[in-house]
N, C-alpha and C positions, 0 to 999 in steps of 0.2 A: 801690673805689679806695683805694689805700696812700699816704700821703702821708708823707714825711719830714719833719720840723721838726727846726732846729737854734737855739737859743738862746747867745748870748754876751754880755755883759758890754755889746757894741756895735750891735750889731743880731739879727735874725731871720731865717732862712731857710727855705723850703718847696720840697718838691722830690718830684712824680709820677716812678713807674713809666718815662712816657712821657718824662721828659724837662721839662716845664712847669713853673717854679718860678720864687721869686726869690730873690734877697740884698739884703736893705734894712738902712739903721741907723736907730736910735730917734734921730733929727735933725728930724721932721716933715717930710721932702722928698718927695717919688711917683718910685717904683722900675719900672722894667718889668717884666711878667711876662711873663718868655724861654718861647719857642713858643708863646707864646697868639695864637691866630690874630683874637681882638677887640683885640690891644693893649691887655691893660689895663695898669692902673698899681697899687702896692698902697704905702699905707705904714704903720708901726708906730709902737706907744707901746708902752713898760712901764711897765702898770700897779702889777706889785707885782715880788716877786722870782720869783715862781711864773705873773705873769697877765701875756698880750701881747694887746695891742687892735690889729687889724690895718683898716686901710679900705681897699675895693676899690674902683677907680673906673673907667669907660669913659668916653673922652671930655671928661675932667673935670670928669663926675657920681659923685656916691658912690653904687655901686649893693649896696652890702654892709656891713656894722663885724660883724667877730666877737671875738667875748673868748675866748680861748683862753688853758685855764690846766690847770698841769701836776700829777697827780695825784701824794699821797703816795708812792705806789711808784717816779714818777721813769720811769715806763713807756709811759702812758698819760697824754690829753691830751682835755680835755671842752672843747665847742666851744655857744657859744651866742649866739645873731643878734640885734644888736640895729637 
């Protein structure tokens, strides 16, 4: 699966192949994720200038927190579950 991330100053965005993605801001609010047929919700922090912690939630359980942070080359992006 391919997934696009897009980082700005104001929030984060992800976005599949299929269509399924979101657009959130680093505000602490819960974001829909558009075509997800569970309805989830996802929201963001920035952590650093490089690192986004994103939490997934169903139902308004956290069913996910990944850190997601952007590799030197600026290309590539390491994902790790806490």
């Amino acid at each position: 699966m391919i997934i696009k991330y897009k980082c700005t100053a104001d929030g984060f965005s992800a976005r599949t192949l299929l269509g399924e993605g979101f657009n959130a801001k680093f505000d602490g609010k819960d974001y829909p994720v558009e075509d997800d047929p569970a309805h989830g919700m996802v929201s963001v922090k920035l952590l650093s200038p490089n690192t986004v912690e994103q939490t997934n939630k169903r139902d308004g359980k956290v069913v996910g927190v990944l850190r997601l942070t952007v590799a030197p080359d600026g290309e590539t992006i390491h994902t790790t579950h806490g």
